[in-house]
DRENPA-3360 file (N, C-alpha, C; in nm, 2 decimals, always signed):
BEGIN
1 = XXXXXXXX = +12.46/+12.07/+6.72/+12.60/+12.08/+6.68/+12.69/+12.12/+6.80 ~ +12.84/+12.08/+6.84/+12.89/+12.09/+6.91/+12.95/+12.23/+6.92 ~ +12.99/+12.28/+7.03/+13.07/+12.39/+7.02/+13.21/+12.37/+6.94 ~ +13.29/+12.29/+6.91/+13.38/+12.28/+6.90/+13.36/+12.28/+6.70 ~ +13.22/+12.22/+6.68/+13.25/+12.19/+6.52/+13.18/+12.31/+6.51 ~ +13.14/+12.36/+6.57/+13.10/+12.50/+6.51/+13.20/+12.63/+6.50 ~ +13.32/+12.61/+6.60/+13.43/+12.64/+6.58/+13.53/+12.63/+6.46 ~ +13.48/+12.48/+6.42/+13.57/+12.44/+6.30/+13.51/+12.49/+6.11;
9 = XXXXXXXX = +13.36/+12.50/+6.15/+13.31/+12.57/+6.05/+13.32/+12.71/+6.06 ~ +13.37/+12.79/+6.17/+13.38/+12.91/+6.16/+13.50/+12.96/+6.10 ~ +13.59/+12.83/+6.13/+13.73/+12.87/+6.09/+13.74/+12.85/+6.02 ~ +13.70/+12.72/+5.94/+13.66/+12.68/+5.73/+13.63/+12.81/+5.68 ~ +13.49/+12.84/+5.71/+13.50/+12.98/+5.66/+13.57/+13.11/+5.67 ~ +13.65/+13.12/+5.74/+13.73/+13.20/+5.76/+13.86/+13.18/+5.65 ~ +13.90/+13.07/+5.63/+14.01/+13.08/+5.56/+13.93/+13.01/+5.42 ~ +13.85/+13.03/+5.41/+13.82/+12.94/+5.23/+13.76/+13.05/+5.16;
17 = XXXXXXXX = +13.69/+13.16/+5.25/+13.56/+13.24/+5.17/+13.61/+13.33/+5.04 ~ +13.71/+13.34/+5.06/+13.75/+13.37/+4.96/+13.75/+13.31/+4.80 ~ +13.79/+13.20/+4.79/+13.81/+13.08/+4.71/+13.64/+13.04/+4.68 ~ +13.58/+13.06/+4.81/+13.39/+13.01/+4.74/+13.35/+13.13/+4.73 ~ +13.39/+13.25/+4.71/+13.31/+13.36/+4.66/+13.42/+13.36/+4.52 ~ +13.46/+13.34/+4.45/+13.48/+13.30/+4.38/+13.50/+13.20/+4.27 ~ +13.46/+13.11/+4.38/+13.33/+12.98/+4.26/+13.23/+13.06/+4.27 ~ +13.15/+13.12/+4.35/+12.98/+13.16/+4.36/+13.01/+13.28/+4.23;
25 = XXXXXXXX = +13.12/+13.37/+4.20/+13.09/+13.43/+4.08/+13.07/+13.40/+3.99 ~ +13.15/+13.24/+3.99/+13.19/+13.22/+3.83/+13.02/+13.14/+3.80 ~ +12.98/+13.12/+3.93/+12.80/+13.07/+3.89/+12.73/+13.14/+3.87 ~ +12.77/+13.32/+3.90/+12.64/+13.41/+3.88/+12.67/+13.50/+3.89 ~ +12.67/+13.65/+3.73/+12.77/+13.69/+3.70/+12.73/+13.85/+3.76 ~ +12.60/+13.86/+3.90/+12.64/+13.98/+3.95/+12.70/+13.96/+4.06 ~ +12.77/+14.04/+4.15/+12.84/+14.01/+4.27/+12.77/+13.99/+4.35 ~ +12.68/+14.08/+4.40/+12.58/+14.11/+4.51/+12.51/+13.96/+4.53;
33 = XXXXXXXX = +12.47/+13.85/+4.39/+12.42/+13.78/+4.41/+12.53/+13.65/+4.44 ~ +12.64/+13.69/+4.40/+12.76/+13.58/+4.40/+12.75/+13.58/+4.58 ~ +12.76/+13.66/+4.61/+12.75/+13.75/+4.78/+12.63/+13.63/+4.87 ~ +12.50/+13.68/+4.81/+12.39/+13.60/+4.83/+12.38/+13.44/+4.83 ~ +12.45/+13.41/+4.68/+12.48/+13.27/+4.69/+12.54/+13.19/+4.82 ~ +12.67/+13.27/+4.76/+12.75/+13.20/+4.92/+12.70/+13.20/+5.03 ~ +12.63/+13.31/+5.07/+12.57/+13.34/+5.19/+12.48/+13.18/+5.24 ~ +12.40/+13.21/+5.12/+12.30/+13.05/+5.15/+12.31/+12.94/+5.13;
41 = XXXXXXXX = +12.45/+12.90/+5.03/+12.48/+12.79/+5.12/+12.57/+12.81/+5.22 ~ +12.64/+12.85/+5.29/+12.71/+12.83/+5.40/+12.63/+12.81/+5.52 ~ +12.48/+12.88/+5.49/+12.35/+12.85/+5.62/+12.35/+12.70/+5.58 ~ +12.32/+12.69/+5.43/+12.28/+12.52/+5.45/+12.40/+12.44/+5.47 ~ +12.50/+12.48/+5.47/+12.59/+12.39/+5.52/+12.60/+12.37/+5.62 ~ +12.58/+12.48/+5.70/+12.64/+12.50/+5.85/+12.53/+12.38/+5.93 ~ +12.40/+12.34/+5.89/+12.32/+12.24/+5.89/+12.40/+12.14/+5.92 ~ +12.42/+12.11/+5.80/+12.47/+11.95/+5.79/+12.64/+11.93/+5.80;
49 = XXXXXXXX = +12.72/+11.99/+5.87/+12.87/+12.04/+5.85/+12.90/+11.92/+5.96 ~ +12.83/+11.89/+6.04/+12.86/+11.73/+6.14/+12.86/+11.61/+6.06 ~ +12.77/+11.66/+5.97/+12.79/+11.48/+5.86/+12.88/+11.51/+5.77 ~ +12.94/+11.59/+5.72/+13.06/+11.56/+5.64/+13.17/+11.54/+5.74 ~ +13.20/+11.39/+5.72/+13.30/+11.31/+5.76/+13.44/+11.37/+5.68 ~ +13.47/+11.39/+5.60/+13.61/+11.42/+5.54/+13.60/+11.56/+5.57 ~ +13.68/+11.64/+5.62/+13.65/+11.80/+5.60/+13.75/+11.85/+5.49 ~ +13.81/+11.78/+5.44/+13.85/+11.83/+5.31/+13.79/+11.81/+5.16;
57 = XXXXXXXX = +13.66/+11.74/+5.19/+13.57/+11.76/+5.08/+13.46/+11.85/+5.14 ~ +13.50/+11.97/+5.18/+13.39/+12.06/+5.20/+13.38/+12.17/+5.10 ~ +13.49/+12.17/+5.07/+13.47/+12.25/+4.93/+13.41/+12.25/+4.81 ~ +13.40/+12.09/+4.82/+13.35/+11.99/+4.67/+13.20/+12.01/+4.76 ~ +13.17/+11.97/+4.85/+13.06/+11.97/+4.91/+12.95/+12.13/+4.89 ~ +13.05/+12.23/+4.96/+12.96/+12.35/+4.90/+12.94/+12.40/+4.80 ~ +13.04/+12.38/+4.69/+13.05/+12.45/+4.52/+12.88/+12.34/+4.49 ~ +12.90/+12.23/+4.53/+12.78/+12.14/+4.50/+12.65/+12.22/+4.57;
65 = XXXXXXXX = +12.67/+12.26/+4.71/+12.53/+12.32/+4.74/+12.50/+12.50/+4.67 ~ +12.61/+12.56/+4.61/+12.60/+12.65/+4.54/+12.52/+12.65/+4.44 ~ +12.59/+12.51/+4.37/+12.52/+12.51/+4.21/+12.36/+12.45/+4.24 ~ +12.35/+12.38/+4.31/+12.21/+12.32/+4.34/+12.10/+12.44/+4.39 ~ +12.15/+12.56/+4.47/+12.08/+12.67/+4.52/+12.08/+12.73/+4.40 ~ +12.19/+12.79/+4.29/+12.16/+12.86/+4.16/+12.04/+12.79/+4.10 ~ +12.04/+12.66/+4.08/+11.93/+12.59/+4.00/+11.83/+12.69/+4.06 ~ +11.80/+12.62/+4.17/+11.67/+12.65/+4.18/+11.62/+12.79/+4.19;
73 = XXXXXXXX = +11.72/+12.90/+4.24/+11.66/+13.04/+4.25/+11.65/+13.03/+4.04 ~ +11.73/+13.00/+3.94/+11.69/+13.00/+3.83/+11.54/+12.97/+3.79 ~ +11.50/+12.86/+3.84/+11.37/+12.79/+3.82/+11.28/+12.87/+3.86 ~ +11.32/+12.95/+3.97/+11.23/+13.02/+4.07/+11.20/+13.16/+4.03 ~ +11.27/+13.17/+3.92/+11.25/+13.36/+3.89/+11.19/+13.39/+3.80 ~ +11.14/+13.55/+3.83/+11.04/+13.53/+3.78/+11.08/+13.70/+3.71 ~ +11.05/+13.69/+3.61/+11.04/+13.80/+3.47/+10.93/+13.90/+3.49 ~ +11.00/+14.01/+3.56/+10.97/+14.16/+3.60/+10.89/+14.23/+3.51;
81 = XXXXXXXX = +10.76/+14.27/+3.51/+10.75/+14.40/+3.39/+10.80/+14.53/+3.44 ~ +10.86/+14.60/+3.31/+10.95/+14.74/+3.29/+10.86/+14.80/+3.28 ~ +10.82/+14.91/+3.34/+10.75/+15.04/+3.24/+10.77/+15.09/+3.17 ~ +10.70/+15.10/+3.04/+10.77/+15.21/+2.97/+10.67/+15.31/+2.95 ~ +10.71/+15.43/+2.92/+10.62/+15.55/+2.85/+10.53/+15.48/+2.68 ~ +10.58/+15.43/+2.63/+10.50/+15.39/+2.52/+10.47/+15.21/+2.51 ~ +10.34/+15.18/+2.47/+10.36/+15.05/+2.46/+10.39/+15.02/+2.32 ~ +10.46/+14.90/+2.32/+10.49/+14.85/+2.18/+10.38/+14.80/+2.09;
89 = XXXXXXXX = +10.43/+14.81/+1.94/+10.29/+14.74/+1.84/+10.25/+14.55/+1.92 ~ +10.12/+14.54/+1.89/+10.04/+14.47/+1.92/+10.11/+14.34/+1.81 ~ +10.17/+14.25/+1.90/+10.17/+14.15/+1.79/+10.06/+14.03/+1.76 ~ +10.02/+13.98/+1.68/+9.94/+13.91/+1.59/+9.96/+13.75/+1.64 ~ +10.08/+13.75/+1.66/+10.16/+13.62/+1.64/+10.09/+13.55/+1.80 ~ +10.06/+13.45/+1.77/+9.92/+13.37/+1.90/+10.12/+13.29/+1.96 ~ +10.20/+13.24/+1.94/+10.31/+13.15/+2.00/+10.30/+13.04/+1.99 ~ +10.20/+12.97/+1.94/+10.17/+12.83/+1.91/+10.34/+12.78/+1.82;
97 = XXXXXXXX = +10.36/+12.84/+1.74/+10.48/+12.79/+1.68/+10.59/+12.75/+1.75 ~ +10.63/+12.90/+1.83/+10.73/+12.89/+1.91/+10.68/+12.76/+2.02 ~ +10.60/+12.78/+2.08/+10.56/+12.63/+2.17/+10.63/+12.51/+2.14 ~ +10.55/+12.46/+1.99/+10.56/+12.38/+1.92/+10.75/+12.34/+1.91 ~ +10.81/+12.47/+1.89/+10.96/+12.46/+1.87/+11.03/+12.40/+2.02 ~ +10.95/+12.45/+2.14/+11.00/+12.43/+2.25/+10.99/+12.30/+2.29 ~ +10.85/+12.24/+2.29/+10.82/+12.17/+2.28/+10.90/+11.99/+2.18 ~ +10.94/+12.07/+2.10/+11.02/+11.95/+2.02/+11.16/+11.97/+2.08;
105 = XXXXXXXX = +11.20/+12.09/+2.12/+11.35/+12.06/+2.14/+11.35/+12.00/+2.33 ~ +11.24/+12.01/+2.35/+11.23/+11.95/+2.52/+11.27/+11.74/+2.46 ~ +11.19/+11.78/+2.39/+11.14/+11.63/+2.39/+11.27/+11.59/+2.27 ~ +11.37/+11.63/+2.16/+11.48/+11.59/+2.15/+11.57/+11.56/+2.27 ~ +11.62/+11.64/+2.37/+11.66/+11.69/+2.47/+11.67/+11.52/+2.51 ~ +11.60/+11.47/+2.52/+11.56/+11.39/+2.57/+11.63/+11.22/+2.50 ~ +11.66/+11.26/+2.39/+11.80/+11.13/+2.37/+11.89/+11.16/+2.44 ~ +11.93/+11.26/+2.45/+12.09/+11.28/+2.52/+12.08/+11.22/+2.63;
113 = XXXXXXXX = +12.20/+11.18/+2.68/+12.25/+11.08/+2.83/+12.26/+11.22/+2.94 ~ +12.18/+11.22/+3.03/+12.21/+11.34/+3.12/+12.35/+11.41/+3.16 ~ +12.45/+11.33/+3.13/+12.59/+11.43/+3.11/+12.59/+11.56/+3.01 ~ +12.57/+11.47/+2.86/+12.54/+11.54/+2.77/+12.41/+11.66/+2.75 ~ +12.31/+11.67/+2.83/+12.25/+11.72/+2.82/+12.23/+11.81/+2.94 ~ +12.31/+11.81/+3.09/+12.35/+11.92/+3.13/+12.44/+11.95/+3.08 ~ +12.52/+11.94/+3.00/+12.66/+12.07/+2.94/+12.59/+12.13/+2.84 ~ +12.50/+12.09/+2.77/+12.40/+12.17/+2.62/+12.30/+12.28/+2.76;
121 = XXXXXXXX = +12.25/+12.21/+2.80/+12.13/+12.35/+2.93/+12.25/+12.43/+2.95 ~ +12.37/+12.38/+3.06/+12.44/+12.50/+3.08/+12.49/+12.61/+2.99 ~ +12.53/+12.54/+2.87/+12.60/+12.64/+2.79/+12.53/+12.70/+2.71 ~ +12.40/+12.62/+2.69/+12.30/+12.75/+2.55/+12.20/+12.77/+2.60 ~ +12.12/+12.71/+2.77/+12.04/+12.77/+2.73/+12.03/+12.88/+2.86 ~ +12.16/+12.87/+2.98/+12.20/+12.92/+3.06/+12.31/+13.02/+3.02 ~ +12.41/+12.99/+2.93/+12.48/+13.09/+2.84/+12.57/+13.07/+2.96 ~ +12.62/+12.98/+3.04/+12.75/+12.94/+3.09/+12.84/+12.95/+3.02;
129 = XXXXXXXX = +12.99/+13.03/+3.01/+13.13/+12.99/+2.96/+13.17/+12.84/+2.94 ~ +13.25/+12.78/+2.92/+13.28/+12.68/+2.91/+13.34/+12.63/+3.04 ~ +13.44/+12.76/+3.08/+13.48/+12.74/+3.23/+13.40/+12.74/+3.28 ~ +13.28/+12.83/+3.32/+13.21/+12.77/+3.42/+13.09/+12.67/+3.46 ~ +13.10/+12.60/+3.33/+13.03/+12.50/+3.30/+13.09/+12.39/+3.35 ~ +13.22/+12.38/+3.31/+13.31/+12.31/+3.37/+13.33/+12.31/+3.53 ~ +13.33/+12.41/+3.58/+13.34/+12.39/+3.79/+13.22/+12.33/+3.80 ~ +13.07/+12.38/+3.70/+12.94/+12.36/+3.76/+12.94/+12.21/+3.77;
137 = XXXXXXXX = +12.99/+12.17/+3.68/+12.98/+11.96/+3.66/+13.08/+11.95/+3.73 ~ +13.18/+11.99/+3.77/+13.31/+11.93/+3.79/+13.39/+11.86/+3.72 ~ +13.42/+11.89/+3.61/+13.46/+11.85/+3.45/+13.58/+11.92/+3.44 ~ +13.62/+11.85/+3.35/+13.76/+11.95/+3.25/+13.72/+12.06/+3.18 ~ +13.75/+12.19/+3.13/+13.68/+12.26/+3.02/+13.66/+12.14/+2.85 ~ +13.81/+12.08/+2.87/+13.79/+12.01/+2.72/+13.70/+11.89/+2.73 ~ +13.67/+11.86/+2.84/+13.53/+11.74/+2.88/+13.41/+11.80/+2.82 ~ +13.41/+11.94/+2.89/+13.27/+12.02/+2.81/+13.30/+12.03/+2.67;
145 = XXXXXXXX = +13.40/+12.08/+2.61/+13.33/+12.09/+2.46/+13.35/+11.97/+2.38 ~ +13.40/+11.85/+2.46/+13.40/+11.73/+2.35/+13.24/+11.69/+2.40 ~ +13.21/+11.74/+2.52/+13.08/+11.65/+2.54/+12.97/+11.72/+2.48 ~ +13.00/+11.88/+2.47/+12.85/+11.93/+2.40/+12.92/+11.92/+2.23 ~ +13.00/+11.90/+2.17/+13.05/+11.79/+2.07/+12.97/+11.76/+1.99 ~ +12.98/+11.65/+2.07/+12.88/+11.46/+2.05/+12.71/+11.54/+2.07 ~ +12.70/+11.60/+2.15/+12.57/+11.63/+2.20/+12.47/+11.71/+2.09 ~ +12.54/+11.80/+2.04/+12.54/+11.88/+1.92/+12.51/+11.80/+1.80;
153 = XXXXXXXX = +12.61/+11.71/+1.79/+12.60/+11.62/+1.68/+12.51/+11.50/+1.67 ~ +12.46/+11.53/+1.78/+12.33/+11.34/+1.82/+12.18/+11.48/+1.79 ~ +12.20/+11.55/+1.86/+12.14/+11.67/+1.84/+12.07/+11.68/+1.72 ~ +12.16/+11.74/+1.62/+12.13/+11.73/+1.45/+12.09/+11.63/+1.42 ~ +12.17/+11.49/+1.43/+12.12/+11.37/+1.38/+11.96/+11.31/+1.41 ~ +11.89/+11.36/+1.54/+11.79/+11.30/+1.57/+11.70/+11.40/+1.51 ~ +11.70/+11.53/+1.48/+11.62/+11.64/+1.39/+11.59/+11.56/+1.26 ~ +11.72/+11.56/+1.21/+11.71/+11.48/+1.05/+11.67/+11.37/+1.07;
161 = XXXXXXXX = +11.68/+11.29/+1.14/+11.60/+11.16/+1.11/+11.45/+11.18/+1.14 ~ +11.43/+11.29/+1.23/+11.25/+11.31/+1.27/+11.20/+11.38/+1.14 ~ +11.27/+11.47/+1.08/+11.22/+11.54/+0.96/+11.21/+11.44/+0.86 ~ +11.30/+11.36/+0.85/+11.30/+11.25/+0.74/+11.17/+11.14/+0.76 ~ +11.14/+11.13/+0.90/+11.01/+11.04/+0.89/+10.92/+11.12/+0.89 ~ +10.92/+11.27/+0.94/+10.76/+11.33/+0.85/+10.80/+11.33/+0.72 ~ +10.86/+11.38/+0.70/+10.83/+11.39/+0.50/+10.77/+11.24/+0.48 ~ +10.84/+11.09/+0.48/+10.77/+11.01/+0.44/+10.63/+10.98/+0.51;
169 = XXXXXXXX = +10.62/+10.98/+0.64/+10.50/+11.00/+0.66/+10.38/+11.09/+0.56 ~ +10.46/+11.20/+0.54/+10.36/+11.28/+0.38/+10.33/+11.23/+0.32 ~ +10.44/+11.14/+0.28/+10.41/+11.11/+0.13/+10.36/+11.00/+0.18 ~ +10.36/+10.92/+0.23/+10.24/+10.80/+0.27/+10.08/+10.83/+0.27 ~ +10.05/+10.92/+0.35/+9.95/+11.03/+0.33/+9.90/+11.08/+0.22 ~ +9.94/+11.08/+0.10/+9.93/+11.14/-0.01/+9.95/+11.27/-0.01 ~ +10.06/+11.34/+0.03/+10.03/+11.52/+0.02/+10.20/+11.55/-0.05 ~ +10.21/+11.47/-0.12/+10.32/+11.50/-0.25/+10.29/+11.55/-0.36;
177 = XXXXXXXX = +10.18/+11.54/-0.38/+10.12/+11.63/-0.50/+10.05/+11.75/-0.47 ~ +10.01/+11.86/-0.58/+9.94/+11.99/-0.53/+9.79/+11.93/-0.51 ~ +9.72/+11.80/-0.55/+9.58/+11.78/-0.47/+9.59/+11.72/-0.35 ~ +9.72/+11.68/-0.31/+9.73/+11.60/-0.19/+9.77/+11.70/-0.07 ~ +9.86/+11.82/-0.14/+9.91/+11.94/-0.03/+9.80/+12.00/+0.05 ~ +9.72/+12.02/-0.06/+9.57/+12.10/-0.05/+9.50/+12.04/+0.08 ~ +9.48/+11.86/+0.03/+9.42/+11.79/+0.13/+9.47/+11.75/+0.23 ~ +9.59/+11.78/+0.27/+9.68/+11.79/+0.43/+9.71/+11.92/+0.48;
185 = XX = +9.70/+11.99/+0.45/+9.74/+12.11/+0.47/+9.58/+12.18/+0.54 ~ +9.48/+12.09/+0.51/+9.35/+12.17/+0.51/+9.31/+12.08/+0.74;
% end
């Protein structure tokens, strides 16, 4: 990289950091890591800061390497044990169910059009605002909630139609009656 564009990245940063530590909160709601965020991508930008040709999409450019570094430190983390002085009662419960639950809503997940189904991850299962679901896509706020909307509502509809083909599946099976429940159930 030249002296001179390293000059001009110094000076971008100088007058924007403000403005991107302020997208980096609205992606991650302690400071210290909003701090961290920015920090890492402006190294990865500072990389590739010769190929962006427009320097007035550098902003659009790093809120994009923000959200793509949140991804993945998300993906990447990992759930601490706490000590405590007492352990808790011993649960029974094996998780096979809950699997099973996860498991089907992966695989509902899975009608949605990828629009629709990053605004449902961001907002329920990341617990994004609406606004900041909206910087993360680069959307309108009212784009997010018409789109998790529709999303919500294809959502429900593909449940009930899968519940509606097990039940008849049952009853194809014979397990509509109390000798048939017996003999599916077993």
């Amino acid at each position: 990289m030249a002296q001179g564009e390293v000059l001009g990245f110094e000076e971008y940063v100088r007058t924007r950091q403000d403005a991107l530590l302020r997208s980096a909160r609205r992606l991650v709601p302690d400071p210290v890591d909003a701090q961290d965020l920015l920090q890492t991508a402006l190294a990865r930008t500072f990389g590739r800061w010769d190929g962006i040709a427009d320097k007035s999409l550098a902003d659009a450019y790093l809120r994009r390497v923000m959200i793509n570094t949140r991804t993945e430190w998300w993906r990447a983390r990992k759930l601490d044990e706490v000590p405590t002085e007492q352990l808790p009662d011993a649960s029974v419960e094996d998780g096979t169910e809950q699997r099973a639950d996860r498991a089907l809503l992966m695989d509902v997940l899975g009608v949605l059009a990828p629009k629709q189904r990053s605004v449902v991850v961001l907002r329920h299962w990341e617990q994004m605002s609406t606004e900041e679901t909206a910087a993360a896509l680069g959307m309108s706020a009212g784009t997010v909630k018409s789109t998790l909307h529709r999303a919500l509502a294809r959502l429900r509809q593909e449940l009930e139609s899968r519940e509606a083909a097990s039940r008849a599946e049952r009853i194809r099976e014979g397990c509509h009656d109390e000798r048939g429940r017996e003999r599916c159930a077993a």
